[in-house]
VOGU-3710 file (C-alpha; in Angstrom, 3 decimals, decimal comma):
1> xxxxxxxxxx> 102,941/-250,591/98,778  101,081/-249,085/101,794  100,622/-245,217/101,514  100,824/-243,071/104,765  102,827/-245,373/107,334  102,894/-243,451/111,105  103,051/-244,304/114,589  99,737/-242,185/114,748  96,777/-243,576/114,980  95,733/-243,893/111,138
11> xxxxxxxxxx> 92,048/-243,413/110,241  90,856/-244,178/106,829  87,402/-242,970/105,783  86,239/-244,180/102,350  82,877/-242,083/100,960  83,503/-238,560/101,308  79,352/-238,349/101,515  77,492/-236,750/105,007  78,794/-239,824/107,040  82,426/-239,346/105,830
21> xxxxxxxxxx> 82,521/-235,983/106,134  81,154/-235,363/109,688  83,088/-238,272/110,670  86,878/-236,429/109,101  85,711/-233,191/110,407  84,715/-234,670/114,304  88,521/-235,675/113,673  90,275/-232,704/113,410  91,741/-232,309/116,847  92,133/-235,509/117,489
31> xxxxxxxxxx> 95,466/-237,388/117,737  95,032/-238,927/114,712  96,035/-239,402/110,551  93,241/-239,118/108,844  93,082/-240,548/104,810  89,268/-239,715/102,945  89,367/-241,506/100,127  86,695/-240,864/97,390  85,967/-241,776/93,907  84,757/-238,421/93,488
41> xxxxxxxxxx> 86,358/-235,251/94,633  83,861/-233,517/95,793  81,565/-233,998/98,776  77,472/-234,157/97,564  74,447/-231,950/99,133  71,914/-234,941/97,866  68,895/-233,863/98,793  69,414/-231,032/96,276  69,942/-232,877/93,144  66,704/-232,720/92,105
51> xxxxxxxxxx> 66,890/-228,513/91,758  70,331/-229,289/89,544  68,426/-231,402/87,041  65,434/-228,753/87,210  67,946/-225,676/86,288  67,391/-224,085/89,813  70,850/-224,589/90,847  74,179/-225,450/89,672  76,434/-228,714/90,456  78,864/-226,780/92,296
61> xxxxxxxxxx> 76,693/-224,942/94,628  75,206/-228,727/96,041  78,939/-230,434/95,529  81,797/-228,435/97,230  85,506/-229,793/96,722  86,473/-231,842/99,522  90,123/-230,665/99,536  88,446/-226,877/100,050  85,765/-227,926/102,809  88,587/-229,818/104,619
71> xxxxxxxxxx> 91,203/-227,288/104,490  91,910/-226,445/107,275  91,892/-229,834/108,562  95,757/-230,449/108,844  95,804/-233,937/109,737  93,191/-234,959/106,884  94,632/-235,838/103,332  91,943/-236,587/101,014  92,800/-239,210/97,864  91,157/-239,383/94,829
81> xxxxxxxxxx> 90,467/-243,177/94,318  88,342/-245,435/93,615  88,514/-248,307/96,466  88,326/-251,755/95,088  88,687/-254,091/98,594  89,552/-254,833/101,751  91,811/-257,071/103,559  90,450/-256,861/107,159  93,827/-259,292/108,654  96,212/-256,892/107,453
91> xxxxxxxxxx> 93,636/-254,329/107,960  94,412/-252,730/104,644  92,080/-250,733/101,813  92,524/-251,198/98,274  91,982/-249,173/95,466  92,552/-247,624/92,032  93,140/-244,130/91,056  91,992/-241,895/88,219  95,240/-243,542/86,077  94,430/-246,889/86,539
101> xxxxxxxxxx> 97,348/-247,224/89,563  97,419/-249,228/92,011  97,020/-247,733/95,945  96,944/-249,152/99,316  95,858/-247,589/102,857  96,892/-249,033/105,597  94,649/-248,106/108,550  94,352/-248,460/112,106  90,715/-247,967/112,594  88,147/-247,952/109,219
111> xxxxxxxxxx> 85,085/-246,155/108,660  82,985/-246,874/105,206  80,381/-245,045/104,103  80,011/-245,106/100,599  76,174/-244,619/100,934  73,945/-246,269/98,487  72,659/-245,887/94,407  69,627/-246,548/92,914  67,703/-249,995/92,642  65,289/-251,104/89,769
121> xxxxxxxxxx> 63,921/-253,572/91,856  65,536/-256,382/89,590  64,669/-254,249/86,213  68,540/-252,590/85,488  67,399/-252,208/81,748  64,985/-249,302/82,973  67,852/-247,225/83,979  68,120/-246,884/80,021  65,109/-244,962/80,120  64,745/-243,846/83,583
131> xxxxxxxxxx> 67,902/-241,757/85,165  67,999/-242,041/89,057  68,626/-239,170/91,572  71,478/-240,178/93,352  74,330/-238,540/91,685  75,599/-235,150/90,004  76,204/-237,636/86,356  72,195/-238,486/87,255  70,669/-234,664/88,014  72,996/-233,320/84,806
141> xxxxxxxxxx> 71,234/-235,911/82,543  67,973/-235,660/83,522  68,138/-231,841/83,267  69,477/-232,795/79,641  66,407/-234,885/78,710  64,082/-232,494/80,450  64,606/-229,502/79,204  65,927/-231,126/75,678  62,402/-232,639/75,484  60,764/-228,976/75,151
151> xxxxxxxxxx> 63,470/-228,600/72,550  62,220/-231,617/70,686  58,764/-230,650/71,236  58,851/-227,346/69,850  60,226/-228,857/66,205  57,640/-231,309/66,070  55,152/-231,290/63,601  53,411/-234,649/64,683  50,658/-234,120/67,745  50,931/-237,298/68,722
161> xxxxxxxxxx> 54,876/-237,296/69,242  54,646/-233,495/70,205  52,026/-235,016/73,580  55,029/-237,467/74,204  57,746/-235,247/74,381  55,957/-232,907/76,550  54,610/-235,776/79,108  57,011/-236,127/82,101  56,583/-239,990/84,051  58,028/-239,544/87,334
171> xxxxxxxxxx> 58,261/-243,204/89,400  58,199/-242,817/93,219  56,088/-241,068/95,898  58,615/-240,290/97,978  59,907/-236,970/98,905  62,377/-236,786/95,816  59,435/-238,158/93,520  57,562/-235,502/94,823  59,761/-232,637/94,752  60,314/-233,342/90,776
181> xxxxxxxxxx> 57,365/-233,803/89,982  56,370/-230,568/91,615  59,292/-228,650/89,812  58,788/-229,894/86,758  55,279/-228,790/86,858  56,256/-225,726/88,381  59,502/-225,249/85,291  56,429/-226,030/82,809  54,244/-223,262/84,044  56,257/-220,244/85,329
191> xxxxxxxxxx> 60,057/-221,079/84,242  59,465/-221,658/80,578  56,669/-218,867/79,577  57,039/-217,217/76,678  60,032/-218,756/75,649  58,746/-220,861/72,789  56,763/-220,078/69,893  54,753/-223,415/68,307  54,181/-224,793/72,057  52,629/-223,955/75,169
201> xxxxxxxxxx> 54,736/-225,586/77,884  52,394/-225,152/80,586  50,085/-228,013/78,655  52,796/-230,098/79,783  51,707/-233,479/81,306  53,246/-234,315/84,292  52,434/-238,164/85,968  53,632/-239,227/89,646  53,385/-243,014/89,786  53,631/-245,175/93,368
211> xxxxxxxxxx> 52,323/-248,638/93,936  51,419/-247,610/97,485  48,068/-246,096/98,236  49,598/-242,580/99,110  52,089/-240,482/98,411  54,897/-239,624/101,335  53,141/-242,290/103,365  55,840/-241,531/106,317  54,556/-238,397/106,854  50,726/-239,357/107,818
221> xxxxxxxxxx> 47,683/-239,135/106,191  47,122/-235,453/106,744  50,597/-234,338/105,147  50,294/-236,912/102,478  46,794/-234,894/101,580  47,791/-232,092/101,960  50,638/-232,555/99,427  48,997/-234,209/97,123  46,255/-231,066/96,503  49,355/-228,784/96,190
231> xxxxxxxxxx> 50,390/-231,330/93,146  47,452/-231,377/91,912  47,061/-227,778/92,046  50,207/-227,133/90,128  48,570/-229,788/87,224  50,234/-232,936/88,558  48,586/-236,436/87,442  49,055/-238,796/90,730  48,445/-242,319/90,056  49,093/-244,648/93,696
241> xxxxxxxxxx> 48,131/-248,118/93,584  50,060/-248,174/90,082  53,101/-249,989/89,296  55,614/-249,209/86,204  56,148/-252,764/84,878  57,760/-252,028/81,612  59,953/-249,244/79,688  61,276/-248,115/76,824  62,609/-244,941/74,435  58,570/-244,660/73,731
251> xxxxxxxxxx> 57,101/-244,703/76,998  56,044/-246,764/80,319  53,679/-249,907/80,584  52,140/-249,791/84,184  50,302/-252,306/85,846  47,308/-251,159/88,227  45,518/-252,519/91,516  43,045/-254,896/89,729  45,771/-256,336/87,111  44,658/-254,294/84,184
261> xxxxxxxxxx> 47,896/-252,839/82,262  48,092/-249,578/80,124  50,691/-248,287/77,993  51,571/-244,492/78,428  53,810/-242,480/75,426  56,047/-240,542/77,484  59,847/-239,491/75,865  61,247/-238,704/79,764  61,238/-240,625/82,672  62,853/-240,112/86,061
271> xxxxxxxxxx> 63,349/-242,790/88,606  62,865/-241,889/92,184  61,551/-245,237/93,517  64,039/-247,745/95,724  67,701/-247,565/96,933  70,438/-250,416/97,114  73,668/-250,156/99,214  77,137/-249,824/97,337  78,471/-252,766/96,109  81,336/-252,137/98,714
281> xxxxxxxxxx> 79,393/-253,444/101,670  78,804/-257,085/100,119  82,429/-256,851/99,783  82,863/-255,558/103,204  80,420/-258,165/104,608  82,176/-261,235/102,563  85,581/-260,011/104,289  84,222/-259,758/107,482  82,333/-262,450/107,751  79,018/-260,603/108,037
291> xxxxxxxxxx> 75,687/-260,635/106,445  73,638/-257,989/104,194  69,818/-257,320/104,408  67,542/-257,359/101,087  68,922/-254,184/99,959  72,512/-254,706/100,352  73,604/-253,060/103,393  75,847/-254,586/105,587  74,408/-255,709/109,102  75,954/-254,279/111,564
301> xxxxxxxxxx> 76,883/-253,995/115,304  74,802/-251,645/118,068  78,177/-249,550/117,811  77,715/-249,617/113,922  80,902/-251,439/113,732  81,070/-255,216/111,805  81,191/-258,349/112,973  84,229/-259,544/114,252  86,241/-256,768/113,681  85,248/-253,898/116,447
311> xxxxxxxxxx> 87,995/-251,426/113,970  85,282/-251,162/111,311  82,603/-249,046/110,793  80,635/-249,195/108,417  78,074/-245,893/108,589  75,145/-244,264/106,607  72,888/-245,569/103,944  75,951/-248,656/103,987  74,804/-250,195/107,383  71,539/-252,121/108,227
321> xxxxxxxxxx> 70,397/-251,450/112,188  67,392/-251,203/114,104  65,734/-250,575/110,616  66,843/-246,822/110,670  65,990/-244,658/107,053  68,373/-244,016/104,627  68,808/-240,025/104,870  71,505/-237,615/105,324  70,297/-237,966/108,913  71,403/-240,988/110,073
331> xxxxxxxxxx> 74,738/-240,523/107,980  75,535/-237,441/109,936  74,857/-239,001/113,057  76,647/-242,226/112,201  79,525/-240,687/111,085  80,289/-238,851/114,359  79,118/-241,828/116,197  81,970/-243,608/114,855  84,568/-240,873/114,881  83,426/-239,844/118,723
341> xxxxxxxxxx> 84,342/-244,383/119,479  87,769/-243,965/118,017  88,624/-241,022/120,334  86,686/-242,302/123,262  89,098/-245,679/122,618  92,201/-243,458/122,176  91,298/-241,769/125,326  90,444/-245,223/127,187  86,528/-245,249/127,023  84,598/-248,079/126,864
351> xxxxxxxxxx> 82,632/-248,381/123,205  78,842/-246,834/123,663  75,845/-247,974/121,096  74,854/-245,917/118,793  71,321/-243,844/119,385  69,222/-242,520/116,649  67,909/-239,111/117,394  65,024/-238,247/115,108  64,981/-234,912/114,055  61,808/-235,276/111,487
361> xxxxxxxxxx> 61,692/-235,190/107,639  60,598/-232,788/105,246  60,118/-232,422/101,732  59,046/-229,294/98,994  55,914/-229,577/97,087  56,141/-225,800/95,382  57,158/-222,416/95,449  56,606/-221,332/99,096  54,836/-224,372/100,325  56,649/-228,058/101,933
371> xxxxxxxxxx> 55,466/-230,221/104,251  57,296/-231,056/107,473  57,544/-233,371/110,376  59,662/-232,379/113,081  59,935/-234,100/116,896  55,458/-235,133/115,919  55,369/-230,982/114,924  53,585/-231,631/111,520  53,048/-228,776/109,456  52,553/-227,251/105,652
381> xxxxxxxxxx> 52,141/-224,618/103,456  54,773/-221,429/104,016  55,387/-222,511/107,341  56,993/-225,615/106,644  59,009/-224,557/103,444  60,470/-221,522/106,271  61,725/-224,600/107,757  62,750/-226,111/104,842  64,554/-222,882/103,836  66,683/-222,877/106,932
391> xxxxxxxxxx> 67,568/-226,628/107,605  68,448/-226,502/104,434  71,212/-223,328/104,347  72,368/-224,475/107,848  73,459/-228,501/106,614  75,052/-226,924/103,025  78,537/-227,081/103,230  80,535/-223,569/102,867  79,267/-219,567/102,702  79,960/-219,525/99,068
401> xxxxxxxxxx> 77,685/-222,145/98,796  74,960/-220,958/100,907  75,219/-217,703/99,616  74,588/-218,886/96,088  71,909/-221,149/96,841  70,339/-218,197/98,624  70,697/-216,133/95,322  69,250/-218,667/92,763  66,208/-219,586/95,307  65,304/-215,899/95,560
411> xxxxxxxxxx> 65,453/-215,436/91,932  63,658/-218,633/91,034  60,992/-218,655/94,098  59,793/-214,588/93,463  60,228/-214,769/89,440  59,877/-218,282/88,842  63,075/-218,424/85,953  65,585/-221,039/85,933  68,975/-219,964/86,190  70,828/-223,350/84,982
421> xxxxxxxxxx> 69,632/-223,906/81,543  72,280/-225,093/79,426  72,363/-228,634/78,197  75,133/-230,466/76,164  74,354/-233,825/73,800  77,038/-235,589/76,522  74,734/-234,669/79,375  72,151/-236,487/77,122  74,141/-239,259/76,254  75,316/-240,338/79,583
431> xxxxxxxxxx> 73,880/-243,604/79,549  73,123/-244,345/75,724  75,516/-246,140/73,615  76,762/-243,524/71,136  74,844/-245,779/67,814  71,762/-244,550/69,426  72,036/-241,254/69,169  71,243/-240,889/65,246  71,909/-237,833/63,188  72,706/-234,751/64,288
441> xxxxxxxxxx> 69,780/-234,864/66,788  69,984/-234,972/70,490  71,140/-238,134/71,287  69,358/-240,217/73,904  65,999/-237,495/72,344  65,726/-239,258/68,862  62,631/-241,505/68,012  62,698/-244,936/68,255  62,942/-247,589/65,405  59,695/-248,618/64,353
//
């Protein structure tokens, strides 16, 4: 049975991520019924998972309830549910909710965004080992195995173990690669002294890996340098032209330039390298008709809407056009592209294409120093984490939530501690069959079988 039948013009948005949201919020005075429907109830600040699994800041400041951001949006009702189709002829969305029940939206006008998740480039098994950053589940583990690994370390009587435990393998020299590696070097230096007594955490080892010949090639040569000496100042180990070939519980074999291989003990690993669409926009390109690129987004129109249906949209890190980047960026801006085309067609407009206007990327290396690229403005050190500071607070969604944020960067940025230190063994766990977890140890932390 269809859910929310009006004469109004009905508008269902499914991803309640930056695309979603700026799309339901562009809505809000416009003659419309508006349904967000989300597998997740809250909407996620990504770019600031990485300080979640690093203990800087807590899931709720970076992932605001939907239902409290869109309030005071009376013509927005947001369902909990995860979708699980589309029927694009009877231009209907369905999907499951929380109880297993059945639910179906009936729209007039569709806009997906359901963003994207992490790829393994055709190695799944290495999510095992290897947590992405991509969602709250992710950041919650990681800062499990992270700061459970300093747990493990401290009990360990074995050097050899004790080196493993206290060796972090991030994969990816992207920003997010970069910005863990950088606060994990920073957590093992400043955040962590003097809390333990049989190890020195700052002898932590911490290894950025990327098979390209740089790190954050997109930002130029000059950037790139100058972010990899603030790594390396903090005690980072960058390794480019090296690729992670093979994983397990132990550690990482990794392939470099000339074909030699070496194996590296190392207890916690953190995948920051690749991105696939959600599975949603094969589905969404089988229904329409349509075609998806290599990593699974769904090809789509100048307007960003589908193939053959012109009352789709699909938005964000879902869509594949004019090779644009998957950041919170081009989700913003597709989202109220395709929210602005279903007023200008209530209002009698003719459809417009959508235009990508770059407003630069940026990414932290350390306390007080990021490296930024705004409109070909390229600059570092405090300058560029100012700028960080204040994109940042303006794009966070709420007061409460910039005010916090605000609060546990001052405290961690002048002091250095870590605010969000508690870990639970289902944190741990997340992604490790329960027969794994051995004793009364951490699970997911235990040593593997000889």
């Amino acid at each position: 049975m269809s859910v929310h039948e009006t004469s109004t013009h009905r508008v269902v948005i499914v991803g309640g991520g930056f695309a979603g949201l700026f799309a339901a919020k562009f809505l809000r005075r416009a003659p419309v019924q508006v349904t967000l429907v989300d597998r997740e109830n809250y909407h996620l600040f990504q770019p600031l998972l990485y300080q979640v699994a690093t203990g800087i800041l807590s899931e709720g400041e970076i992932a605001p309830p939907l239902r409290d951001v869109l309030r005071g949006h009376r013509n927005v009702e947001v369902e909990m549910a995860t979708v699980t189709g589309f029927d694009l002829e009877d231009r209907t969305v369905s999907a499951t909710r929380p109880d297993n029940t059945a639910r179906t939206y009936a729209y007039d006008s569709l806009i997906v965004a359901t963003g994207a998740g992490q790829s393994y480039f055709g190695h799944d098994e290495f999510s095992r080992w290897a947590p992405g950053m991509k969602t709250i589940d992710d950041a919650l583990e990681l800062r499990g195995r992270i700061f459970g690994a300093f747990e493990m370390a401290e009990s360990e009587d074995d050097i050899a173990r004790r080196q493993a435990w206290m060796t972090f393998i991030v994969v990816g020299g992207g920003p997010t690669g970069v910005e863990m590696a950088g606060q994990i070097a920073e957590l093992s230096r400043t955040g962590l002294r003097h809390n333990f007594r049989r190890i020195d955490p700052s002898e932590a080892r911490v290894l950025l890996f990327d098979g390209g010949p740089e790190i954050l090639a997109s930002f130029g040569d000059r950037l790139s340098l100058k972010a990899s000496n603030e790594l390396r100042r903090l005690g980072v180990d960058i390794q480019t032209k090296r690729v992670v070939i093979g994983m397990d519980a132990a550690g990482v074999t990794v392939k470099a330039a000339d074909g030699s291989t070496e194996q590296i003990p190392a207890r916690t690993k953190i995948w920051a390298a690749g991105v696939h669409a959600s599975p949603l926009a094969a589905q969404l390109a089988t229904a329409a008709g349509g075609e998806t690129d290599r990593a699974g987004r769904i090809k789509v129109l100048p307007n960003c809407t589908v193939p053959h249906h012109p009352e789709v949209f699909a938005v964000g890190d879902l869509m594949a056009l004019d090779q644009l980047p998957g950041v919170a960026e081009v989700a913003m801006q597709t989202g109220l592209h395709a929210a602005l085309t279903i007023k200008r067609r209530l209002e009698g407009e003719d459809d417009k294409d959508f235009t990508y206007r770059d407003l630069g990327s940026m990414a932290t290396v350390a306390r007080f120093r990021a490296i930024v690229d705004f409109r070909g403005i390229r600059v570092g050190g405090l300058i560029g984490w100012l700028m960080w500071l204040v994109v940042h607070l303006t794009f966070m969604t709420g007061f409460k939530n910039r005010f916090a944020a605000l609060f546990h960067w001052a405290l961690t940025f002048m002091s250095g501690q870590r605010a969000q230190r508690t870990i639970t063994l289902r944190e741990v766990t997340a992604r490790v069959a329960p027969e794994d977890a051995g004793g009364g140890q951490l699970p997911g932390l235990r040593e593997p079988e000889a």
